[in-house]
PDB file with SEQRES, HELIX, SHEET and CRYST1 records, atoms N, CA, C and O in Angstrom:
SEQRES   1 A   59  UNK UNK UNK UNK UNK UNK UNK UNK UNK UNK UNK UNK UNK          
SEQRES   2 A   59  UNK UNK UNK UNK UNK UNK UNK UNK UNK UNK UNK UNK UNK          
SEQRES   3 A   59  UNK UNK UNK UNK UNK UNK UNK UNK UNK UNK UNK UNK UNK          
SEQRES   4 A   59  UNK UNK UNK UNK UNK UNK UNK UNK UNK UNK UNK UNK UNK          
SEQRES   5 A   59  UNK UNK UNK UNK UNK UNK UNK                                  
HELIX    1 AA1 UNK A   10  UNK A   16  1                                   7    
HELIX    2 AA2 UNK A   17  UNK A   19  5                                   3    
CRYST1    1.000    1.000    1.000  90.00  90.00  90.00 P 1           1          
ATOM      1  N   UNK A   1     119.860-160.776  25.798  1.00  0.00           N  
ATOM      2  CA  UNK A   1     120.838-159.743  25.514  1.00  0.00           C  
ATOM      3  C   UNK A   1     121.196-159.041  26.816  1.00  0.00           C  
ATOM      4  O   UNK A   1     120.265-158.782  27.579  1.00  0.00           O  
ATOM      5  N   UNK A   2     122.594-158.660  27.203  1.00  0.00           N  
ATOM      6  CA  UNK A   2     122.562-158.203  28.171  1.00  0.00           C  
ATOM      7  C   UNK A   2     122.556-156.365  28.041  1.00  0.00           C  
ATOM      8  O   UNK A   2     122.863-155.553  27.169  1.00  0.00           O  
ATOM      9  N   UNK A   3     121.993-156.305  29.517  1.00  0.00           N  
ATOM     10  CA  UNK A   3     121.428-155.122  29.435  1.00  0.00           C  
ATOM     11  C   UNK A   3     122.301-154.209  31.033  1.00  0.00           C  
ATOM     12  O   UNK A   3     122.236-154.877  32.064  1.00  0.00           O  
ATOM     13  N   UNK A   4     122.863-153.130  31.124  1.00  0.00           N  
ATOM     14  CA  UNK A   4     123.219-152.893  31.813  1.00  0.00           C  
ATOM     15  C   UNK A   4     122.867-152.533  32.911  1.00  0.00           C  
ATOM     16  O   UNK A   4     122.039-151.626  32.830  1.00  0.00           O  
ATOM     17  N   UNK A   5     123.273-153.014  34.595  1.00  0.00           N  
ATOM     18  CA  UNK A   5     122.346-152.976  35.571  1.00  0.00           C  
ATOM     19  C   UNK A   5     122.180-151.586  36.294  1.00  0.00           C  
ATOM     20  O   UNK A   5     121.339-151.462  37.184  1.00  0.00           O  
ATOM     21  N   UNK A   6     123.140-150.342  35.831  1.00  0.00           N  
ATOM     22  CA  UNK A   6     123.466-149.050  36.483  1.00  0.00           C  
ATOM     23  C   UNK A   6     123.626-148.424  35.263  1.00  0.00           C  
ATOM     24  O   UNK A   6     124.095-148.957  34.257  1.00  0.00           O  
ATOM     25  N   UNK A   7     123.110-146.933  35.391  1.00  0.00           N  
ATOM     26  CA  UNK A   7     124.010-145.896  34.474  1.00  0.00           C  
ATOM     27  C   UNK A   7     125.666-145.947  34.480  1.00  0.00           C  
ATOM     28  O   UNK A   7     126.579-145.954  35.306  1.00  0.00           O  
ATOM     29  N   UNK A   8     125.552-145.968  33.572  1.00  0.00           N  
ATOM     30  CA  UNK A   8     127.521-145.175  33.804  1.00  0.00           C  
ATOM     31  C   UNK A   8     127.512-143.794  33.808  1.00  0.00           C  
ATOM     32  O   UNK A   8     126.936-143.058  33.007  1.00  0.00           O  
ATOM     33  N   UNK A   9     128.359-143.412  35.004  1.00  0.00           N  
ATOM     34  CA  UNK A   9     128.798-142.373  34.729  1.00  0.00           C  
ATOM     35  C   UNK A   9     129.093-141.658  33.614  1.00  0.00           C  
ATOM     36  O   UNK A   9     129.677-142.300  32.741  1.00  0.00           O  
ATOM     37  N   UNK A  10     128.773-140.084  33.299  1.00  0.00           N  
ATOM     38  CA  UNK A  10     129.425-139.609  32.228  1.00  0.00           C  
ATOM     39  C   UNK A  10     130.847-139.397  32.364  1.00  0.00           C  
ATOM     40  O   UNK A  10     131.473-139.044  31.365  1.00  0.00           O  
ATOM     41  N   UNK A  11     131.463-139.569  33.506  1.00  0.00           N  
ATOM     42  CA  UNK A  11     133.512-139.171  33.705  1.00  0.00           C  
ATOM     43  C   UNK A  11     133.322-140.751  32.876  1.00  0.00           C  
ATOM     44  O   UNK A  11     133.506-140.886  31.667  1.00  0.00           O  
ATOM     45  N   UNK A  12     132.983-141.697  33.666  1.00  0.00           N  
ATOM     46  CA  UNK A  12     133.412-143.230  32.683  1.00  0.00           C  
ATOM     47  C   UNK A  12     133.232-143.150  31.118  1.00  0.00           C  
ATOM     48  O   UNK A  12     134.128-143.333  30.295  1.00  0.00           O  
ATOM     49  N   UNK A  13     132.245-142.920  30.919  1.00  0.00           N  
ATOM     50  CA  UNK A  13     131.652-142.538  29.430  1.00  0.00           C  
ATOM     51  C   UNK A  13     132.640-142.017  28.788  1.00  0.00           C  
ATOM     52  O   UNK A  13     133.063-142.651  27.821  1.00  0.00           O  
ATOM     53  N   UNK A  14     133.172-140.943  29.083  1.00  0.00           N  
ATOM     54  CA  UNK A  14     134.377-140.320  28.375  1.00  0.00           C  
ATOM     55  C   UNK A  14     135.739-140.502  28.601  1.00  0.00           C  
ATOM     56  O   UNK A  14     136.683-140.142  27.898  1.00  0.00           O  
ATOM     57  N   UNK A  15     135.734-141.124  29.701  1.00  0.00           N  
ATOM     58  CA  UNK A  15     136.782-141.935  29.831  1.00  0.00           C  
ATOM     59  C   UNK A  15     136.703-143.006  28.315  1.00  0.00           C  
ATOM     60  O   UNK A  15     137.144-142.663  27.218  1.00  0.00           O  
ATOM     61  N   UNK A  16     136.224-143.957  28.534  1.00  0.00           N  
ATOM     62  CA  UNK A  16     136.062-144.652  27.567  1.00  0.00           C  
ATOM     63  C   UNK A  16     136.534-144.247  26.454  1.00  0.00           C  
ATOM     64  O   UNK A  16     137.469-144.801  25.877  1.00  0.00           O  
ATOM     65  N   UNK A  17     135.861-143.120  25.996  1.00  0.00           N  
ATOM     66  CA  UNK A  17     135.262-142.654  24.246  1.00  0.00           C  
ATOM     67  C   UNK A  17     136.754-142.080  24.279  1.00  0.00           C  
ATOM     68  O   UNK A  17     137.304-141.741  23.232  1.00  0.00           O  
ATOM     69  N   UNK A  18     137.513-141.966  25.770  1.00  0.00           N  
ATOM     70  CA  UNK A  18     138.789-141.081  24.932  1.00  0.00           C  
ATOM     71  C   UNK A  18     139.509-141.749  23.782  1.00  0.00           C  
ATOM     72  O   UNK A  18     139.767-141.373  22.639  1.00  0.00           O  
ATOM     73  N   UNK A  19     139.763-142.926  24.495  1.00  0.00           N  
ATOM     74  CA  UNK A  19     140.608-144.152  23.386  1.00  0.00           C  
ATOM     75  C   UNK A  19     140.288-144.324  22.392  1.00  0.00           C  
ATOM     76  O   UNK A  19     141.077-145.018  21.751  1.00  0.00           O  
ATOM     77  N   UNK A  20     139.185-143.917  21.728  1.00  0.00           N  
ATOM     78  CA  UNK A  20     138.729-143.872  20.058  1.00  0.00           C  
ATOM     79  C   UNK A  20     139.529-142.480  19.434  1.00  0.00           C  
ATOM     80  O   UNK A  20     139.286-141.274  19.385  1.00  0.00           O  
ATOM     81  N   UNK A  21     140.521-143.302  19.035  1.00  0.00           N  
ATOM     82  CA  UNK A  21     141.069-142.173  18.010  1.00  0.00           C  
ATOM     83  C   UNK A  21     140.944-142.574  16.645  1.00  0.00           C  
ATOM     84  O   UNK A  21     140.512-143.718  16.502  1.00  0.00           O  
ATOM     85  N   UNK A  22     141.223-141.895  15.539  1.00  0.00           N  
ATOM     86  CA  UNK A  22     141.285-142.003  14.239  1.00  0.00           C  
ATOM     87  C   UNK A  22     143.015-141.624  13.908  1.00  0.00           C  
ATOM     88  O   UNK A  22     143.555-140.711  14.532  1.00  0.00           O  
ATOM     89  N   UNK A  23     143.532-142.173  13.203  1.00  0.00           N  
ATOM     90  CA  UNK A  23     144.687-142.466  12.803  1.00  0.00           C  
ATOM     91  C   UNK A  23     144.748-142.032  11.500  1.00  0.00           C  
ATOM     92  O   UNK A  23     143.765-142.223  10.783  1.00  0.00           O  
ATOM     93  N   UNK A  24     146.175-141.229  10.859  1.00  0.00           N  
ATOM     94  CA  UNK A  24     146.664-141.039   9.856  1.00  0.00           C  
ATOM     95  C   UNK A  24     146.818-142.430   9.120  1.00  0.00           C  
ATOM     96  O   UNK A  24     147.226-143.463   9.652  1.00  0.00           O  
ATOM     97  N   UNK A  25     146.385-142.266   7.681  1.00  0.00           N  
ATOM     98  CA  UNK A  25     147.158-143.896   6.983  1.00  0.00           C  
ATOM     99  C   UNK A  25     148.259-143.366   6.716  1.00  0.00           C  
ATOM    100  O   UNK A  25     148.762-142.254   6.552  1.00  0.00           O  
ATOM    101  N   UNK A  26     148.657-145.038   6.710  1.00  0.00           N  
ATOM    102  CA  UNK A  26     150.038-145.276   6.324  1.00  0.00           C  
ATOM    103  C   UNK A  26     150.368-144.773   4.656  1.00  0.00           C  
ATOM    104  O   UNK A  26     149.662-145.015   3.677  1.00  0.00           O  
ATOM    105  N   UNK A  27     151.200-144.280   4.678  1.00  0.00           N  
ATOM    106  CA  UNK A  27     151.412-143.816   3.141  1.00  0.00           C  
ATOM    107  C   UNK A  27     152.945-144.364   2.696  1.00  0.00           C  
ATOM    108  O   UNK A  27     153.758-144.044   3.564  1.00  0.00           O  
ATOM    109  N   UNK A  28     153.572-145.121   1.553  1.00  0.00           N  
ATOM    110  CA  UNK A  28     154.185-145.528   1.090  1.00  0.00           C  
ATOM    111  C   UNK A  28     154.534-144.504  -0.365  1.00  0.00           C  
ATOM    112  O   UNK A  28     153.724-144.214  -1.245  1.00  0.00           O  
ATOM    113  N   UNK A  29     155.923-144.106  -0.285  1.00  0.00           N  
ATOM    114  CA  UNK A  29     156.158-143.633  -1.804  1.00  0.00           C  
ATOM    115  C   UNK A  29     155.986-144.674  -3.042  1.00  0.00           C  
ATOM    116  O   UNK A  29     156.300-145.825  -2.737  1.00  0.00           O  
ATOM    117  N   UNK A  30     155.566-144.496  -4.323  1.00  0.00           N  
ATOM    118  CA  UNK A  30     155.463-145.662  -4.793  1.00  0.00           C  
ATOM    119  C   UNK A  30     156.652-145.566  -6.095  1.00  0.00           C  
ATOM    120  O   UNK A  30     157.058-144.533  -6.627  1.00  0.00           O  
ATOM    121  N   UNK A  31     156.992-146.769  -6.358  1.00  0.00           N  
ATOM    122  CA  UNK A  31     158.176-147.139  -6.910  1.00  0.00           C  
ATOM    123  C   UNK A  31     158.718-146.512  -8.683  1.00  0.00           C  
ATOM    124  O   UNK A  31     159.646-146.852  -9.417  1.00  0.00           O  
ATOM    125  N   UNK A  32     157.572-145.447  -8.829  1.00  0.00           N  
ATOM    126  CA  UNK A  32     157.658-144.925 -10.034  1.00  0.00           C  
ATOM    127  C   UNK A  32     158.435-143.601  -9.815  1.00  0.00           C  
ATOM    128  O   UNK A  32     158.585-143.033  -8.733  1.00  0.00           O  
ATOM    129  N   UNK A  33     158.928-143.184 -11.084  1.00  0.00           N  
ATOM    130  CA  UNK A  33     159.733-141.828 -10.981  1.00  0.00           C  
ATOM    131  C   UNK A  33     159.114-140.357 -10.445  1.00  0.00           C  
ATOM    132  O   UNK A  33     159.805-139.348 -10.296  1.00  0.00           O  
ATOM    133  N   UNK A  34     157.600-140.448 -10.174  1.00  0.00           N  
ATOM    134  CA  UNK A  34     157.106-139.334  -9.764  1.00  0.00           C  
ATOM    135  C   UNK A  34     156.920-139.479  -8.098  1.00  0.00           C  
ATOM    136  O   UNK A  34     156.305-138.574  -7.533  1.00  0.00           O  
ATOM    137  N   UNK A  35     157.360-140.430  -7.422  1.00  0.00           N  
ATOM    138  CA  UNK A  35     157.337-140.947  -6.074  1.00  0.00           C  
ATOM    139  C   UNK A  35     155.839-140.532  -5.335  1.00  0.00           C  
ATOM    140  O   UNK A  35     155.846-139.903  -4.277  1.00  0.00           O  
ATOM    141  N   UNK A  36     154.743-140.887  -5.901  1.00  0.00           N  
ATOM    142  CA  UNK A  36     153.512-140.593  -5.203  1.00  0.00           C  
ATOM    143  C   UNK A  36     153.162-140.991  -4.030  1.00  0.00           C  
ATOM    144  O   UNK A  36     153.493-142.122  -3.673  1.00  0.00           O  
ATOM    145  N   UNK A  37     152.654-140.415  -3.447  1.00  0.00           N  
ATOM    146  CA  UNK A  37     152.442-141.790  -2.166  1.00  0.00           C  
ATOM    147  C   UNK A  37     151.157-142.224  -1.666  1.00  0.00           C  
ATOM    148  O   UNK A  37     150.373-141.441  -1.130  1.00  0.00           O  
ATOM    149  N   UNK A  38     150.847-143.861  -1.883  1.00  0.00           N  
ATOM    150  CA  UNK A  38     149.816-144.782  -1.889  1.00  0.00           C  
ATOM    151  C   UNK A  38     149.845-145.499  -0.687  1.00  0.00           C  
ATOM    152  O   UNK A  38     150.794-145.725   0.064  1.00  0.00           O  
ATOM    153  N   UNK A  39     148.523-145.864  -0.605  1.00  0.00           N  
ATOM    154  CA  UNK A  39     148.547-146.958   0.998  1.00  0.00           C  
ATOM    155  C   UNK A  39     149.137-147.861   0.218  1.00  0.00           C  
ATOM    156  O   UNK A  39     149.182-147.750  -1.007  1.00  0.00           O  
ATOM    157  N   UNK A  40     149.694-148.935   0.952  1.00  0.00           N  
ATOM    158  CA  UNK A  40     149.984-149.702   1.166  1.00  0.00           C  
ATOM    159  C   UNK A  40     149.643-150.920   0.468  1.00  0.00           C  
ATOM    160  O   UNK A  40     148.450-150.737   0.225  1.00  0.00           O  
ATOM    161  N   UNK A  41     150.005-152.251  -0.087  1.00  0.00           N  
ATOM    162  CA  UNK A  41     149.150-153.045  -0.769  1.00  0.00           C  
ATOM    163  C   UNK A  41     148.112-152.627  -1.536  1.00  0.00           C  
ATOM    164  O   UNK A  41     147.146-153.339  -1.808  1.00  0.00           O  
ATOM    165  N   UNK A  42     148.313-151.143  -2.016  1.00  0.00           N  
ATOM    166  CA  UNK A  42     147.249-150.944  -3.199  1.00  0.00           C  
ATOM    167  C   UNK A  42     148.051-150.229  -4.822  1.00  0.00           C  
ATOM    168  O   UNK A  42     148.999-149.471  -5.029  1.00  0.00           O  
ATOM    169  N   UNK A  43     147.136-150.911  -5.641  1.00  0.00           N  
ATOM    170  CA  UNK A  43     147.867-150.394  -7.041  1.00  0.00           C  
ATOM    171  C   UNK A  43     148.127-148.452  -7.039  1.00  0.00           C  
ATOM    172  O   UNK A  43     147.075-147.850  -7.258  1.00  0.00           O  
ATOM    173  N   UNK A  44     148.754-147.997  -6.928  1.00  0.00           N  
ATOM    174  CA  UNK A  44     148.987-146.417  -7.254  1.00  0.00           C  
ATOM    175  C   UNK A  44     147.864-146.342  -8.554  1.00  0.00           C  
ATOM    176  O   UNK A  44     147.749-147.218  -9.410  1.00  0.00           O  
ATOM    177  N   UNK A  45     147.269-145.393  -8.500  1.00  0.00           N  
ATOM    178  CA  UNK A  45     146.303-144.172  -8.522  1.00  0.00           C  
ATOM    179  C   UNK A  45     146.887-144.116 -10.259  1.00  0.00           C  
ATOM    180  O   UNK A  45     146.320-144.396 -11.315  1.00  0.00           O  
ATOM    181  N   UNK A  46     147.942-143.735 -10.015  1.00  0.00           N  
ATOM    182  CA  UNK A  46     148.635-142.570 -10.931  1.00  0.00           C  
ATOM    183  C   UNK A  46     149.060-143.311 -12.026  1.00  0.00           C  
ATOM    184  O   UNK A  46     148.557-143.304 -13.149  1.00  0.00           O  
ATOM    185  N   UNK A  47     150.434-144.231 -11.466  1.00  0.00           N  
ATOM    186  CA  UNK A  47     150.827-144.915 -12.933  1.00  0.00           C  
ATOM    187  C   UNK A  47     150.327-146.601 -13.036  1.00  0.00           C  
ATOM    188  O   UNK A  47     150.888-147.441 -13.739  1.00  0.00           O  
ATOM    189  N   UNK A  48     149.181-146.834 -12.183  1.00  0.00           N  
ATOM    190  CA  UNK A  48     148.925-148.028 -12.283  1.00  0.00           C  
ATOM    191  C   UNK A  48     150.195-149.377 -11.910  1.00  0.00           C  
ATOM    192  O   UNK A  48     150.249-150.420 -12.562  1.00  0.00           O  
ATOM    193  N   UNK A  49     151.123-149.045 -10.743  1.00  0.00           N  
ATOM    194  CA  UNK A  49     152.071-150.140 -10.623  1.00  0.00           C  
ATOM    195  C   UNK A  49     151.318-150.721  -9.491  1.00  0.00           C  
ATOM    196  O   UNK A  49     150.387-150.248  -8.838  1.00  0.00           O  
ATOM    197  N   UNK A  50     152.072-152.105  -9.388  1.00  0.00           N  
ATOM    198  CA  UNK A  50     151.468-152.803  -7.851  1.00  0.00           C  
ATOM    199  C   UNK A  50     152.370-154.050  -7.854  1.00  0.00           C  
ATOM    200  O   UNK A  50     152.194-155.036  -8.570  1.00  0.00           O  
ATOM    201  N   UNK A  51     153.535-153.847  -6.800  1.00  0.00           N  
ATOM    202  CA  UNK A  51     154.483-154.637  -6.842  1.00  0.00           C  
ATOM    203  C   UNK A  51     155.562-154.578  -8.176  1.00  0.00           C  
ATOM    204  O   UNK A  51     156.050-155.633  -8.583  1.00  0.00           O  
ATOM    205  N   UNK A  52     155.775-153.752  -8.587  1.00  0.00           N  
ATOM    206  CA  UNK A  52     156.762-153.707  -9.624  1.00  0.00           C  
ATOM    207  C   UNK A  52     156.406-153.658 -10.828  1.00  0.00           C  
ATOM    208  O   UNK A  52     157.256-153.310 -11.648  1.00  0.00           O  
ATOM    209  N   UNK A  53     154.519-154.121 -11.462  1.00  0.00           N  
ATOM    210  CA  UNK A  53     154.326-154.293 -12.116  1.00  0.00           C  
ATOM    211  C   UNK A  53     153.146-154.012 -12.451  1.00  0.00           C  
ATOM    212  O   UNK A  53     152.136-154.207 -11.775  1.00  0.00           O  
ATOM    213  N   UNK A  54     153.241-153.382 -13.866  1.00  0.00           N  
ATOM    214  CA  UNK A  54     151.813-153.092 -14.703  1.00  0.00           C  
ATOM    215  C   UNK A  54     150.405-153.445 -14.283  1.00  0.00           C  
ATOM    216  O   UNK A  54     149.882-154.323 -14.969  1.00  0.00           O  
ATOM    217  N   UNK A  55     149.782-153.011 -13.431  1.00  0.00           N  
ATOM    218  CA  UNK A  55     148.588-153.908 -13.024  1.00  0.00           C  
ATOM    219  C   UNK A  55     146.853-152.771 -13.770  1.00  0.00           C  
ATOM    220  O   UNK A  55     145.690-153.120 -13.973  1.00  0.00           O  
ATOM    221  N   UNK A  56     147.404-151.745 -13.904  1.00  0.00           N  
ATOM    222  CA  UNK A  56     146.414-150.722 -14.254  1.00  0.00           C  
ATOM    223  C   UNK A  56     146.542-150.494 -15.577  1.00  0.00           C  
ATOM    224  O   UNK A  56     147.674-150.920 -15.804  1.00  0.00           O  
ATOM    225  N   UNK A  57     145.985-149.988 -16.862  1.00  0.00           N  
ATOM    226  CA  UNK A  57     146.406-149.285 -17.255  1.00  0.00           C  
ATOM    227  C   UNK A  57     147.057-147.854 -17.103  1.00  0.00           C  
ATOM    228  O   UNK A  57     147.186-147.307 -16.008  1.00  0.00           O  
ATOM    229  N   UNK A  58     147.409-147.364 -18.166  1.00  0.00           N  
ATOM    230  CA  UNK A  58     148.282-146.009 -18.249  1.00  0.00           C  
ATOM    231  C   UNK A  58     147.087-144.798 -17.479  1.00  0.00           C  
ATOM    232  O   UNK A  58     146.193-145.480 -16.980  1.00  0.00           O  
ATOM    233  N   UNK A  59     146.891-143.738 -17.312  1.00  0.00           N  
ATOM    234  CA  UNK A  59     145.682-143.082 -16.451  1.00  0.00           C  
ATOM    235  C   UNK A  59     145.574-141.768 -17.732  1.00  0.00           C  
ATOM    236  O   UNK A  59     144.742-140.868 -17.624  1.00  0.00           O  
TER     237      UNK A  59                                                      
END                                                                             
């Protein structure tokens, strides 16, 4: 396993760690009359649609 031959710096260290961000999801209105908004490729919560169609029951 490799093992590192020097400390890193802590400026590198956080250099690094800056680029880890966390991101808002994507949110999509979904195609029912109450326009909720669902990620993406997932059945809505609310009225059970997914792609146009009935996939849940009623909630």
């Amino acid at each position: 396993m490799a093992v590192p031959k020097r400390r890193m710096s802590r400026s590198n260290t956080r250099h690094r760690r800056a680029q880890w961000k966390a991101s808002a999801p994507q949110l999509v209105p979904c195609p029912c009359p109450r326009k909720e908004l669902v990620l993406p490729h997932r059945a809505c919560a609310h009225c059970g649609l997914y792609n146009g169609r009935q996939v849940v029951g009623e909630a």
